[in-house]
C-alpha positions as a printed Julia matrix, in Angstrom:
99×3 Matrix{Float64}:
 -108.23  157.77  -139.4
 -111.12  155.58  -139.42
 -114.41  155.79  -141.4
 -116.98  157.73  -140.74
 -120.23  156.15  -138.98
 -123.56  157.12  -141.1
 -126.75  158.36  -138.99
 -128.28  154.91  -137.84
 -124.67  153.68  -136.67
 -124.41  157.08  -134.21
 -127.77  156.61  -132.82
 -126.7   153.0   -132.14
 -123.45  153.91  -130.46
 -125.27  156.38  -128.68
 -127.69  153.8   -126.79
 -124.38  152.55  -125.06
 -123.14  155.84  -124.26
 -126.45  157.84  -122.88
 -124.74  160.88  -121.08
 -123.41  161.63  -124.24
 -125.54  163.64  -126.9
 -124.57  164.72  -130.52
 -124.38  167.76  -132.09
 -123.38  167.77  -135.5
 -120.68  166.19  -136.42
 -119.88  166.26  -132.59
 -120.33  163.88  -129.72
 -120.45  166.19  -126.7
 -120.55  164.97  -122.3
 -120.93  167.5   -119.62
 -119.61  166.19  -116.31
 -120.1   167.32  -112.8
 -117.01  166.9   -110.53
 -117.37  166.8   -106.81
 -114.84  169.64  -106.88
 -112.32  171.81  -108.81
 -108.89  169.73  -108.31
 -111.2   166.66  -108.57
 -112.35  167.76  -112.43
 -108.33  168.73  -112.85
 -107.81  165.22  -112.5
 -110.26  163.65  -114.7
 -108.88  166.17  -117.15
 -105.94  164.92  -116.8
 -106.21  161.39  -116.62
 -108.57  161.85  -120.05
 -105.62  163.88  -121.48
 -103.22  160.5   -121.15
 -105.65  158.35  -122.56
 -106.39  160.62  -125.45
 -102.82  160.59  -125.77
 -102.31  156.66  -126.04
 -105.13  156.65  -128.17
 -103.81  159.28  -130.62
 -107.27  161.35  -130.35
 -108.19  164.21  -128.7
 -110.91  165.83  -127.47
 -111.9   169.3   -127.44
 -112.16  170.24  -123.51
 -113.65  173.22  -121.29
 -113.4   173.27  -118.16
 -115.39  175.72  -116.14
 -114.73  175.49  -112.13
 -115.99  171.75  -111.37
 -118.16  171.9   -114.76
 -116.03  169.98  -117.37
 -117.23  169.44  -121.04
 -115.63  166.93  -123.17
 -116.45  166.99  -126.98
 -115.36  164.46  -129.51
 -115.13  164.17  -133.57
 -112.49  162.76  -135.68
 -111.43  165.59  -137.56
 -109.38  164.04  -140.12
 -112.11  161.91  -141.06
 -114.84  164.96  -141.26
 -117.01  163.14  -138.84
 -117.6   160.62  -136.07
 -115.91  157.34  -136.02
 -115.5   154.51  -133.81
 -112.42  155.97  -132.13
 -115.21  158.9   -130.79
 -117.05  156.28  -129.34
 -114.31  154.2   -127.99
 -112.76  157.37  -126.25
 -116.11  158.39  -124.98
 -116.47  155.11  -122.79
 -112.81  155.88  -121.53
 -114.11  158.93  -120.43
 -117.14  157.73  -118.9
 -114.82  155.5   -116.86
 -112.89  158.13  -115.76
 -115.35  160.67  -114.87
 -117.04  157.64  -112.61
 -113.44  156.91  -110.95
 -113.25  160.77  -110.11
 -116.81  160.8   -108.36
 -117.91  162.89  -111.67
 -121.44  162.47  -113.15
């Protein structure tokens, strides 16, 4: 499950990850794909790494608009594996020619 990061240790993850914002207890990414079948696939290449890493985002996808958002919801709140997912995703999105 993890433990949950307290205020200053968000912000600080946050400097690493800066097309990410939070809300709440949320970490939240929108990402631009350069077309629909294009955001299909970072969808679901993000969908197998959630998978090996046993966390899952919440994800809407809206044409080639996709929005990723991340909590650990066993934990009540945000924990490393939020962050460590979020990079994944970054990485992916960039593979896809998603910004």
């Amino acid at each position: 499950m993890g433990e949950t990061l307290d205020d200053a240790a968000v912000a600080d993850r946050l400097r690493a990850l800066p097309a990410w914002t939070r809300v709440g207890d949320e970490i939240r990414r929108v990402v631009e794909a350069p077309s629909f079948p294009a955001g299909i696939d970072v969808v679901a290449e993000v969908a197998r790494a959630a998978e090996d890493a046993d966390h899952h985002p919440d994800i809407d996808i809206r044409w080639r608009t996709v929005t990723f958002a991340l909590t650990t919801h066993s934990a009540g709140g945000l924990t490393g594996k939020d962050f460590d997912l979020a990079a994944r995703i970054d990485e992916i999105a960039a593979a896809h020619g998603a910004h």
